[in-house]
N, C-alpha and C positions, 0 to 999 in steps of 0.2 A: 497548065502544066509547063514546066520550064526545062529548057533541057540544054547543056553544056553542050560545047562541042570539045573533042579530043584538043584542038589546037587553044583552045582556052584554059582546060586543065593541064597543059602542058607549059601553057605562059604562066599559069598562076604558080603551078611546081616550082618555077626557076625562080618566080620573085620572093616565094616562100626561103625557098634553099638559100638564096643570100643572105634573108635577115637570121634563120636559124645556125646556119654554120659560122656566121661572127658571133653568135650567142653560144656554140657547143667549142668555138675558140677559147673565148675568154672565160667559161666557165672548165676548162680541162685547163687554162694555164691556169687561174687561181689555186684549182686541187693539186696540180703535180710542179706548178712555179718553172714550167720547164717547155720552151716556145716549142722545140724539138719533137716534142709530145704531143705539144697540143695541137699544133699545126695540121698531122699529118692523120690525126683522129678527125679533125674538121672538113680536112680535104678526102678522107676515104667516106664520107659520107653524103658528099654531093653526088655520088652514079647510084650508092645503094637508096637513097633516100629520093629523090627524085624518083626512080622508079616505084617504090612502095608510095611515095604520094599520090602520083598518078594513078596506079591502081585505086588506091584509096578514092579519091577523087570520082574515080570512075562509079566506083559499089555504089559513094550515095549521091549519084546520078541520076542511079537507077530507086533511090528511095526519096517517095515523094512527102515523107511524112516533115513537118515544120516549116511549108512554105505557102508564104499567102500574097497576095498580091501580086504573085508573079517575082517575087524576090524572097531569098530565103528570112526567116525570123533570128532575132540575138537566140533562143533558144535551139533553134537545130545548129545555129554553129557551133555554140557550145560542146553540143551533143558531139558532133565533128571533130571537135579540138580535142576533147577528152579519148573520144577513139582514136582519132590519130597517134595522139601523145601513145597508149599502147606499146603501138609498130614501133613509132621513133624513140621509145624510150631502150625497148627491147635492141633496139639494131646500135643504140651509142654504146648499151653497156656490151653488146658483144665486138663493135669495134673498139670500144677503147682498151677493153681487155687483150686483145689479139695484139695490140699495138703498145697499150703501156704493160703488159705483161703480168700488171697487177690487180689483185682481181677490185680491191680497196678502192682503188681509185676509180674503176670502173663502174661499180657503184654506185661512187660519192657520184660522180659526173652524171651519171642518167637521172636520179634521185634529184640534185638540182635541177635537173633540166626540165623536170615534171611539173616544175613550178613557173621557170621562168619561160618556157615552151607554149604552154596554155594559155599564158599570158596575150603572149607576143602573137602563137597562132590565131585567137578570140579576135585580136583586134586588123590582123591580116586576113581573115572574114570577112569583118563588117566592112572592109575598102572595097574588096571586091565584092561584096554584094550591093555598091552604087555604083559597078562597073557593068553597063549591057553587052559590052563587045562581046561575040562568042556565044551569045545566050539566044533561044530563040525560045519563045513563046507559042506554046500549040496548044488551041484555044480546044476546049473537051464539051462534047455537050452533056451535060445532066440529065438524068432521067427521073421524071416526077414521078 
């Protein structure tokens, strides 16, 4: 069984949040063509978003299903990425709406990001899962 530590889910949070907030940048300036807008929808989601990864993170910590060799499999990340996406899609369209006002663009913006998100987080996955820092391995004995 594998099991994270808080200060791993917490490193991996932040390296997530870079790559996703240049992607919820450039994909709110493409919809609204307005840096003003988009800037500040990217940047109010690095405190809400890091905290709901981390929880995140945390739930399937606690869920040992998709991991073999002691490293998770392409399929539970998926499984991960698509749940994630969820929370993170839910939380862009309600900040970008709070922020561009419009609920259109709020929309378009999380709606893109479902695609480009799943993407991005699938293969920010597979990095860190040939990464051991943080991970400790607690050997289970089986019962015949």
């Amino acid at each position: 069984m594998i099991i994270d530590s808080p200060l791993r889910s917490l490193i991996k949070g932040i390296s997530w949040r870079i790559v996703a907030s240049f992607d919820t940048f450039v994909l709110a300036f493409i919809v609204t063509s307005r840096a003003l807008i988009a800037a500040p929808i990217a940047a109010s989601e690095i405190l809400t978003k890091i905290v709901l990864y981390f929880l995140h993170e945390r739930l399937w910590n606690l869920i040992t299903w998709g991991r073999s060799d002691n490293k998770p499999t392409a399929i539970r990340s998926l499984a991960k990425s698509m749940s994630w996406r969820i929370w993170g899609t839910i939380d862009t369209i309600i900040l970008s709406y709070f922020i561009s006002g419009n609920i259109h663009f709020a929309i378009t913006i999380g709606s893109l990001e479902v695609f480009t998100k799943i993407l991005f987080f699938f293969v920010h996955e597979r990095i860190w899962a040939q990464i051991k820092w943080g991970r400790k391995i607690i050997k289970t004995v089986e019962h015949v």
